[in-house]
C-alpha positions as CSV (number, residue, x, y, z in Angstrom):
1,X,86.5,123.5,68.1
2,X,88.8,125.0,64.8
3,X,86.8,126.0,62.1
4,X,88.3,125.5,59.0
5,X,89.6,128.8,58.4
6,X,91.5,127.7,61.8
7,X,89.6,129.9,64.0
8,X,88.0,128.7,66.9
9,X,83.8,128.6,66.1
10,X,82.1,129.6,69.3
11,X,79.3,127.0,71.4
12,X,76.7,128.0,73.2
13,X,77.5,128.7,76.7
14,X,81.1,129.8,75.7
15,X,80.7,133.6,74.4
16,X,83.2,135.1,77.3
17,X,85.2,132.3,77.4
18,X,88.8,133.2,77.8
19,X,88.2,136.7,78.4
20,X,90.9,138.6,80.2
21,X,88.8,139.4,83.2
22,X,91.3,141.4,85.3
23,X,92.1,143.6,82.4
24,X,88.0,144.5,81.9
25,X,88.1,144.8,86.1
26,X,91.0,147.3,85.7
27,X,88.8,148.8,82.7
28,X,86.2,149.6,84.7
29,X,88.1,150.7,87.5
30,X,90.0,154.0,85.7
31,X,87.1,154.9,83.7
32,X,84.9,154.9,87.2
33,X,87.4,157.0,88.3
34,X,87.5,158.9,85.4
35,X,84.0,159.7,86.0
36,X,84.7,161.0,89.4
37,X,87.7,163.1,88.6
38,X,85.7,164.5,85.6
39,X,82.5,165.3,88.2
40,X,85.0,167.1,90.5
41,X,86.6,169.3,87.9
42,X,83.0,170.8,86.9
43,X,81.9,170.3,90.5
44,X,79.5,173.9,91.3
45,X,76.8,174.4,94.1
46,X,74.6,175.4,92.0
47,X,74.3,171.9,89.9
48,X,75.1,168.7,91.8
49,X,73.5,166.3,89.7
50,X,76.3,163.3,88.4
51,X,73.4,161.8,85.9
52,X,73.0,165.6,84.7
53,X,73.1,165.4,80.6
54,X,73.9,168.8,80.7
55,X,77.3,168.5,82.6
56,X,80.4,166.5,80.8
57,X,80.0,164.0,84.2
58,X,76.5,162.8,82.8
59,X,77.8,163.2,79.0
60,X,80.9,160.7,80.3
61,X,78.7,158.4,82.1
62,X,76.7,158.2,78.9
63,X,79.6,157.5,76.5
64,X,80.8,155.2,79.3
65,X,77.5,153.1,78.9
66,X,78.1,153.1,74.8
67,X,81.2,151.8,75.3
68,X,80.9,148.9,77.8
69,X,77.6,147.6,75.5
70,X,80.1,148.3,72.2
71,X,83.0,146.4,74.3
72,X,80.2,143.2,74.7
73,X,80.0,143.4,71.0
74,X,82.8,142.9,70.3
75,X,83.6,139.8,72.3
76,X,80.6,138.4,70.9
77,X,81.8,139.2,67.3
78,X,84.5,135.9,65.6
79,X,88.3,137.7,66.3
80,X,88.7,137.0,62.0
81,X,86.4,139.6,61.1
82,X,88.8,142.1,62.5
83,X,91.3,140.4,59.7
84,X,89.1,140.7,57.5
85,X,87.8,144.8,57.3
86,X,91.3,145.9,59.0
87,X,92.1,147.4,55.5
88,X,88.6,148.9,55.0
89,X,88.7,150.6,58.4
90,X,91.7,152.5,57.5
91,X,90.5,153.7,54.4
92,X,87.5,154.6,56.4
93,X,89.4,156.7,58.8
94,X,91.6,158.4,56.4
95,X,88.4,159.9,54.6
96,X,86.7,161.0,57.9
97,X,90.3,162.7,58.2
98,X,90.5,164.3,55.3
99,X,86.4,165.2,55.7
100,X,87.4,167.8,58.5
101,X,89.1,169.7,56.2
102,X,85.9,170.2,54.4
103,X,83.2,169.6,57.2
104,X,85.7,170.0,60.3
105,X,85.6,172.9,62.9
106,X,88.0,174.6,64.9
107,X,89.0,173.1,68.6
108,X,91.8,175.2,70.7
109,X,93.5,175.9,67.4
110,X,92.9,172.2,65.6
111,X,91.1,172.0,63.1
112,X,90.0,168.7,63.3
113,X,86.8,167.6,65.1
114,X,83.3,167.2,63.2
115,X,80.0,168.6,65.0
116,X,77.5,165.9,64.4
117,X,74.4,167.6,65.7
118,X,74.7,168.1,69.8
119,X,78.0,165.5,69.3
120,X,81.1,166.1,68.6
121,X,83.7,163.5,66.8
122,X,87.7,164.1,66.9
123,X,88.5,161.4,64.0
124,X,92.2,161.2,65.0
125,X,91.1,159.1,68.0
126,X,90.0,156.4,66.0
127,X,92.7,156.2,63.4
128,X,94.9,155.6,65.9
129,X,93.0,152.3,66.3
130,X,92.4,151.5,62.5
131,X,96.3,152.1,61.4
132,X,97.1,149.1,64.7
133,X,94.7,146.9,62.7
134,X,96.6,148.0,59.3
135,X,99.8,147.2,60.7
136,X,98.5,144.0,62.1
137,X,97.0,142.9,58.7
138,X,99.9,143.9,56.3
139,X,102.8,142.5,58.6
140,X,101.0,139.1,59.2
141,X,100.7,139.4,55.4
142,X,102.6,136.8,53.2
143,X,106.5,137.9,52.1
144,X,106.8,140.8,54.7
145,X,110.3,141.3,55.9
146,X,111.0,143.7,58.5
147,X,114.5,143.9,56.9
148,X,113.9,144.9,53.9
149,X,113.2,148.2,52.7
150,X,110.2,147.8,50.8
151,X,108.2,146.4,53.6
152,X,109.3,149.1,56.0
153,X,108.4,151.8,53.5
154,X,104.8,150.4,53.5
155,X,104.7,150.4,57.7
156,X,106.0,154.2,57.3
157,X,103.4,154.8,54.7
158,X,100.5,153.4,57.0
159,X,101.6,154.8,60.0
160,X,102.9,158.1,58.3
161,X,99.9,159.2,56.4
162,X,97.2,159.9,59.0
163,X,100.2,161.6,60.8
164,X,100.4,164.4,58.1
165,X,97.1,164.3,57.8
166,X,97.2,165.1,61.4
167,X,99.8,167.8,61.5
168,X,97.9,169.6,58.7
169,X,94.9,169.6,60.9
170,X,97.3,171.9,63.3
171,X,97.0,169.1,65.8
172,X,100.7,168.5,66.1
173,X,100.1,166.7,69.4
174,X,97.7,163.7,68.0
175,X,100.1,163.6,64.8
176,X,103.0,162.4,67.2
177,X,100.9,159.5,68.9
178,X,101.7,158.0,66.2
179,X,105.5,157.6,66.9
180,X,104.2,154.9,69.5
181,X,104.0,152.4,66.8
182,X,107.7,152.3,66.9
183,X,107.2,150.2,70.2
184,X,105.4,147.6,68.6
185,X,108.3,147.6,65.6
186,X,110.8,147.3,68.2
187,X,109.1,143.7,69.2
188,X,108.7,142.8,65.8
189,X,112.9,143.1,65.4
190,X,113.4,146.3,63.9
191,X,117.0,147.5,64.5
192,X,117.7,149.4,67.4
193,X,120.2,151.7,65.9
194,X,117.1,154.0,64.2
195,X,116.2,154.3,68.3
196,X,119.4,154.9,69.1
197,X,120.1,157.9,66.5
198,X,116.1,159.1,67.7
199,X,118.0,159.2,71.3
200,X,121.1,161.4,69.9
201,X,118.0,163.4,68.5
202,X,116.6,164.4,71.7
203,X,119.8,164.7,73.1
204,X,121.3,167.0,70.6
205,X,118.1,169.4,70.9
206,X,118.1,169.9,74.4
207,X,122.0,170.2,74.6
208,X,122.0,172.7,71.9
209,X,120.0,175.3,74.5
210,X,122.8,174.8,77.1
211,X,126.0,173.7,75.6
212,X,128.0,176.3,73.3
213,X,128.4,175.3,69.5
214,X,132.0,174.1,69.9
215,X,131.6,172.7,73.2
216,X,129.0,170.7,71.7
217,X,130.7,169.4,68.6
218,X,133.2,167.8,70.6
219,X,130.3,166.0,72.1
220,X,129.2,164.9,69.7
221,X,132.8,164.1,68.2
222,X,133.1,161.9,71.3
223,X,130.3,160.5,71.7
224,X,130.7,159.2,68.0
225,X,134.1,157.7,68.9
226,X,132.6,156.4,72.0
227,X,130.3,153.8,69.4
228,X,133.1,153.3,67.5
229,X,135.4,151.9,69.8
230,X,132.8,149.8,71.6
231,X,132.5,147.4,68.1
232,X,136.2,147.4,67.5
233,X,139.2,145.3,68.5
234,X,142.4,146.7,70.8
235,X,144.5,147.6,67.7
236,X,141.4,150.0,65.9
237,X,140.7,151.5,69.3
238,X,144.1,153.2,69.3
239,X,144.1,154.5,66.1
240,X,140.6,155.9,67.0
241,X,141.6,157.2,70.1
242,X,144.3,159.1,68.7
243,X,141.9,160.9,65.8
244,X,139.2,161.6,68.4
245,X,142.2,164.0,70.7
246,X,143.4,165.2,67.6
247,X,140.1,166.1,66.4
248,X,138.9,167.5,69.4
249,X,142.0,169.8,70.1
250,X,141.4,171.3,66.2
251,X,137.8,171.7,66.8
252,X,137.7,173.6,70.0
253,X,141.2,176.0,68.6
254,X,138.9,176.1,65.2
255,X,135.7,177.0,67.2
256,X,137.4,179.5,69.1
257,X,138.7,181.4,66.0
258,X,135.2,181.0,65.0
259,X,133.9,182.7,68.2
260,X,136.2,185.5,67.8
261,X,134.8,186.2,64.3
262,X,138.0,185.3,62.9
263,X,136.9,182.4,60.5
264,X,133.6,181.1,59.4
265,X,132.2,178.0,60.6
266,X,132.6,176.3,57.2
267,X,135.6,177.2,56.7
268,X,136.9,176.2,60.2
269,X,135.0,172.6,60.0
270,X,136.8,172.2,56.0
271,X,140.3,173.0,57.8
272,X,139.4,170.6,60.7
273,X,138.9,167.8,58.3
274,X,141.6,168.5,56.1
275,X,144.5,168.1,59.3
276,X,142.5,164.7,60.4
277,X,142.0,163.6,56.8
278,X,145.3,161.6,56.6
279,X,144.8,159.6,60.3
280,X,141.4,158.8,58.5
281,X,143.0,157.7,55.2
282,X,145.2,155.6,57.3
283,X,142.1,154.1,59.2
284,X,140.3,153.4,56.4
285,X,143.7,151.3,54.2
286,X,144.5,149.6,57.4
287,X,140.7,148.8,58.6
288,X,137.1,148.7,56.5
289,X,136.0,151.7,54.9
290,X,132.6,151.2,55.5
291,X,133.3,151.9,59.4
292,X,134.9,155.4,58.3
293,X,132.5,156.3,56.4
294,X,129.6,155.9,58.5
295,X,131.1,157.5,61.1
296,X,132.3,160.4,59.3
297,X,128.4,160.5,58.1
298,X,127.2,160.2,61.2
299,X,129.0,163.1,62.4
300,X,128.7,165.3,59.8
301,X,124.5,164.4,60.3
302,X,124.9,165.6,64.0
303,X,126.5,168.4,63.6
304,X,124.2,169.8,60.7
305,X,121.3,168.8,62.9
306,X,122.8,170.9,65.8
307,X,123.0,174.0,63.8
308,X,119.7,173.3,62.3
309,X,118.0,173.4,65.6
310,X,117.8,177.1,66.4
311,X,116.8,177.9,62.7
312,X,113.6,175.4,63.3
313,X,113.2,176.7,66.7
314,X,113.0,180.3,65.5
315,X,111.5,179.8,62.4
316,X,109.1,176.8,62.3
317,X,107.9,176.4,66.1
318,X,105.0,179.1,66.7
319,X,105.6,181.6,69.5
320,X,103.4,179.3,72.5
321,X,105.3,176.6,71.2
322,X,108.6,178.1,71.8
323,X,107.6,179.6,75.1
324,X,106.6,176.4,76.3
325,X,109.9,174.4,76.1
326,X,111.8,177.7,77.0
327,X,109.3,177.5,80.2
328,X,110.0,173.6,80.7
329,X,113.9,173.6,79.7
330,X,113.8,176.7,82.9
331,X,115.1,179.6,80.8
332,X,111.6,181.2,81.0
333,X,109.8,181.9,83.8
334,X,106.4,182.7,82.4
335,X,103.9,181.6,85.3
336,X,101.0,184.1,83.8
337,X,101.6,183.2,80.6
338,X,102.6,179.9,78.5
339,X,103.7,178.1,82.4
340,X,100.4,179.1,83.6
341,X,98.5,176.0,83.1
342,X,101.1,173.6,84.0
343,X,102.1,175.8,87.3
344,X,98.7,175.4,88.0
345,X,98.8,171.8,88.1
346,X,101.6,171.5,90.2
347,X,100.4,173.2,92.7
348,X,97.1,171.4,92.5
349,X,99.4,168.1,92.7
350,X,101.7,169.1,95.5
351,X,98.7,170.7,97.6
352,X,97.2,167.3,97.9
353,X,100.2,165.9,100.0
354,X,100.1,162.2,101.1
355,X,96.3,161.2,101.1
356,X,94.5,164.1,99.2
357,X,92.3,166.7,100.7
358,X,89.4,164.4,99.8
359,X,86.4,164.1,97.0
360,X,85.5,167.5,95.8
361,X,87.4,169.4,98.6
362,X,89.9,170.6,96.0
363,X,90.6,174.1,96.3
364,X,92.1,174.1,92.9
365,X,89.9,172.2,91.3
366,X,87.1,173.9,92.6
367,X,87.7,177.5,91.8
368,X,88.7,176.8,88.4
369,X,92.8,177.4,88.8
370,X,93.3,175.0,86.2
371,X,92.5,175.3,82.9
372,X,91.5,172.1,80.6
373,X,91.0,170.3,83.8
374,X,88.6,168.1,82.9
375,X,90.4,167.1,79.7
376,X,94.4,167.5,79.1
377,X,95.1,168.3,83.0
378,X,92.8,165.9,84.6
379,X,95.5,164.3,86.6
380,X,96.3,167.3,88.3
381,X,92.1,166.2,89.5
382,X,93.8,163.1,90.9
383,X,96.9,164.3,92.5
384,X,94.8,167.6,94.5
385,X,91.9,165.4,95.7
386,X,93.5,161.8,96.1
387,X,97.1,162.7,96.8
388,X,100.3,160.9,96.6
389,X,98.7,157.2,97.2
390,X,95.7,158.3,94.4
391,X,98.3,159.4,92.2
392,X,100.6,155.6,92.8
393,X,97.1,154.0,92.7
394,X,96.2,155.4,89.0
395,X,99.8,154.8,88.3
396,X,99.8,151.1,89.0
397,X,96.1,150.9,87.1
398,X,98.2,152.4,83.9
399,X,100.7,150.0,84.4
400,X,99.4,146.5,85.0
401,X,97.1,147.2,81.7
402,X,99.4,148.0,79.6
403,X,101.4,145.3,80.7
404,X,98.6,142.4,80.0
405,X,97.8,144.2,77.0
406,X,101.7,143.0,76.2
407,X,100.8,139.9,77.2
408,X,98.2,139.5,75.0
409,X,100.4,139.9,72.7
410,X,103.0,137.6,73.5
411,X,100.1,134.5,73.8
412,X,98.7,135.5,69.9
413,X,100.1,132.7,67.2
414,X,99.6,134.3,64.7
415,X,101.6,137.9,63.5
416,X,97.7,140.3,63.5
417,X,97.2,139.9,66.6
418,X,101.0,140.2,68.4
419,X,101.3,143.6,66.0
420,X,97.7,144.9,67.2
421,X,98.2,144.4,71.0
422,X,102.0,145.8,70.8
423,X,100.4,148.3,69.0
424,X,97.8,149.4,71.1
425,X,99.8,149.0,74.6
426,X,102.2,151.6,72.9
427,X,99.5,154.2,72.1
428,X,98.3,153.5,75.4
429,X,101.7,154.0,77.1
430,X,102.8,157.3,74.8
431,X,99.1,159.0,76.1
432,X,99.7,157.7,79.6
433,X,103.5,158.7,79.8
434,X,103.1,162.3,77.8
435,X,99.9,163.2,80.1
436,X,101.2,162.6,82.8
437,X,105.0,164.3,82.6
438,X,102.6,167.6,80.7
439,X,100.8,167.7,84.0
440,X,104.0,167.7,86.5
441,X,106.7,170.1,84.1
442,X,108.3,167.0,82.4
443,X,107.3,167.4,78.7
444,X,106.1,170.3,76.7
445,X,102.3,170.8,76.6
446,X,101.1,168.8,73.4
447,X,97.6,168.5,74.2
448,X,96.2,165.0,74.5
449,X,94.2,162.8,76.6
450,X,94.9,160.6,79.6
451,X,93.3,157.5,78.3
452,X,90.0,156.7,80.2
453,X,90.1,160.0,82.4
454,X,90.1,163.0,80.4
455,X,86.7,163.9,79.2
456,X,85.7,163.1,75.7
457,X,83.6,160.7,74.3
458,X,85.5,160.2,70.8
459,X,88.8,159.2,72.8
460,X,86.9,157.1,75.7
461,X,85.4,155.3,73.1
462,X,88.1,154.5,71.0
463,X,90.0,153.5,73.7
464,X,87.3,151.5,75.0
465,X,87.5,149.5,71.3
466,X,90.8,149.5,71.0
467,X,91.3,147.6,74.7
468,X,88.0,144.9,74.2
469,X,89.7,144.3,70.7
470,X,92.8,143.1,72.2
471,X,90.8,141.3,74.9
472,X,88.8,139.5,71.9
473,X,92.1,138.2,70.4
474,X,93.4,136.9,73.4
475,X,90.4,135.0,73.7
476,X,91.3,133.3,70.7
477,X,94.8,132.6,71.3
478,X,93.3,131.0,74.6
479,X,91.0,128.9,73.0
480,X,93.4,127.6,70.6
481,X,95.7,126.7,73.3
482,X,92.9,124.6,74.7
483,X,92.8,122.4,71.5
């Protein structure tokens, strides 16, 4: 039955009606394993107790219980309230942010957990959760437009402030989970050329360690025509065509002169562009100028981003942060120093072959090789003790949640709840996907949790809430389909 706020008013016998019950099965399957892999990172002779208090297995296992009787809760609580104190949550969370600035210690170089008593509380892991429900309730909101300016500044204001909040915590790491949210944005039609230039991004800062300057502006030069000609007609594409070669053979005979020392760089690029100017004169009279001058624009950006690179690496980037993509890129070979922990881990990985040398016989695991095993590296756990089919197996687990999480999304009628369950399986997949290419040398060590593994009871728990949330709405959107 719809109340008449249009929600559906629960009858007795029907409180888990509608719940998701494979996705609370898989639930309870990674954080049991979690428990394990956590119990055989601190595994010692001299303490075997998994209920011990004292050890972060029994600490887990506690949190673990607090979170399974929070997760009833909240199925038993009407999925409107979540509308309703989605605004008051956030505000709530950017205080206990900015309160670890006052009342906050020091964690590996963050400053942002809070000590409350024998506890401790990393805030970040819950605003994650409250800015989903922000975004929910301010795009299901009346007059937003995902194409208009305004309403997208408000999205990069939710999403952007706890992120700076974040960074000035020193937890650089946490502050780019929320990038995730651009997943959700993605379903919600936002254009895909802001992914696309995020793309040349990545691509343009990795080239710039391997490709020289010149070499690289041609690139870039290309790729740029590359776009260009795939929107326009047979007649454009020749005219393009024929600036692109002509452009390219003055850049690399400019670039040359510029390697030599014979001309500076600005003065090279200003020559450059004065030869081409007339072929793009001529573009612009015989097609639209708009097309000219984004491209020229776009250009420009890239190349200005290029050379802006190695100023930010060297002068923004701290020296362990430097060392570590010089480490992962492989023109640093530092095994003992910032490579040690993720060497480590791949050898704990790789050691456990097909099927694992079994539950607690971990050799790296159990003497300690790898450091922050129990937290940031606690796949490495996973891949030692339960090998390649353990490894496929958590995998899978990752995977089929996230994807009914999606689902979940895609059965909500109204905007909240699509926008919160796009939202969460993105944070969900950026944890997932980061962990796990930080534990085997594909991404640079940021630091953050695998989601129901690592230990931590501030991240298990909001995990936990942020999951039996999205279970919660679903249950909604299947009852109304039942009317």
């Amino acid at each position: 039955m719809l109340s008449d706020s249009g929600y559906y008013s629960r009858k007795e016998g029907a409180i888990f009606a509608g719940v998701d019950w494979p996705s609370v099965l898989i639930y309870m399957v990674m954080v049991s394993l979690g428990i394990m892999s956590i119990y055989a990172s601190v595994y010692n002779d001299s303490n075997r107790a998994i209920f011990d208090m004292a050890q972060k297995s029994g600490s887990q296992l506690m949190w673990t219980g607090i979170s399974v009787v929070l997760g009833v809760v909240i199925l038993l609580v009407d999925s409107k309230y979540y509308h309703y104190i989605a605004y008051q949550a956030y505000a709530a969370s950017i205080l206990l942010l900015l309160s670890t600035f006052v009342f906050g210690r020091t964690v590996n170089g963050a400053h942002s957990w809070i000590s409350l008593g024998p506890f401790s509380v990393q805030p970040v892991e819950f605003a994650k959760l409250t800015t989903a429900l922000a975004l929910g309730k301010y795009m299901g909101g009346y007059g937003f437009n995902i194409s208009r300016m305004k309403s997208l500044s408000r999205v990069g204001m939710i999403v952007g402030l706890p992120a700076l909040i974040v960074c000035a915590q020193n937890d650089t790491g946490s502050a780019m989970v929320f990038s995730s949210f651009l997943f959700m944005l993605y379903r919600e039609g936002f254009t895909g050329w802001v992914y696309m230039v995020l793309g040349m991004i990545v691509f343009l800062s990795v080239s710039s360690f391997f490709v020289e300057p010149t070499a690289l502006y041609v690139l870039i030069f290309l790729i740029v025509v590359a776009i260009e000609m795939r929107d326009n007609g047979m007649m454009k594409q020749k005219i393009v065509y024929v600036a692109s070669v002509l452009m390219a053979m003055l850049l690399i005979f400019f670039g040359g002169m510029v390697l030599r020392h014979e001309i500076s760089m600005m003065r090279a690029f200003i020559l450059a562009l004065a030869v081409t100017l007339p072929m793009v004169a001529v573009y612009a009279v015989r097609y639209k100028l708009r097309n000219v001058v984004v491209f020229v624009v776009f250009f420009i950006c890239s190349l200005l981003f290029v050379t802006s690179v190695d100023y930010v690496f060297d002068n923004v980037l701290r020296p362990h942060q430097q060392h570590r993509i010089l480490d992962l890129l492989g023109l640093e070979n530092d095994v003992k120093g910032a490579g040690y922990n993720v060497n480590q881990s791949k050898i704990a990985i790789g050691s456990g072959g097909l099927l694992g040398k079994g539950f607690l016989q971990g050799t790296q695991t159990k003497f300690d090789f790898v450091p922050e095993q129990s937290t940031d590296f606690i796949f490495s756990t996973v891949g030692e003790e339960w090998g390649f089919i353990g490894s496929i197996t958590v995998l899978a687990l990752f995977v089929a949640l996230i994807f009914r999480v999606m689902r979940m999304g895609d059965r909500q009628r109204d905007t909240f709840g699509r926008v919160y369950c796009y939202g969460v399986a993105g944070v969900f997949f950026f944890h997932f996907f980061v962990n796990l290419g930080m534990t085997i040398g594909l991404i640079p060590v940021i630091g953050i949790p695998l989601p129901f593994f690592s230990y931590g009871g501030s991240s298990l728990l909001a995990f936990s809430v942020m999951l039996f949330i999205a279970i919660r709405l679903n249950c909604n959107a299947q009852y109304q389909s039942w009317q």
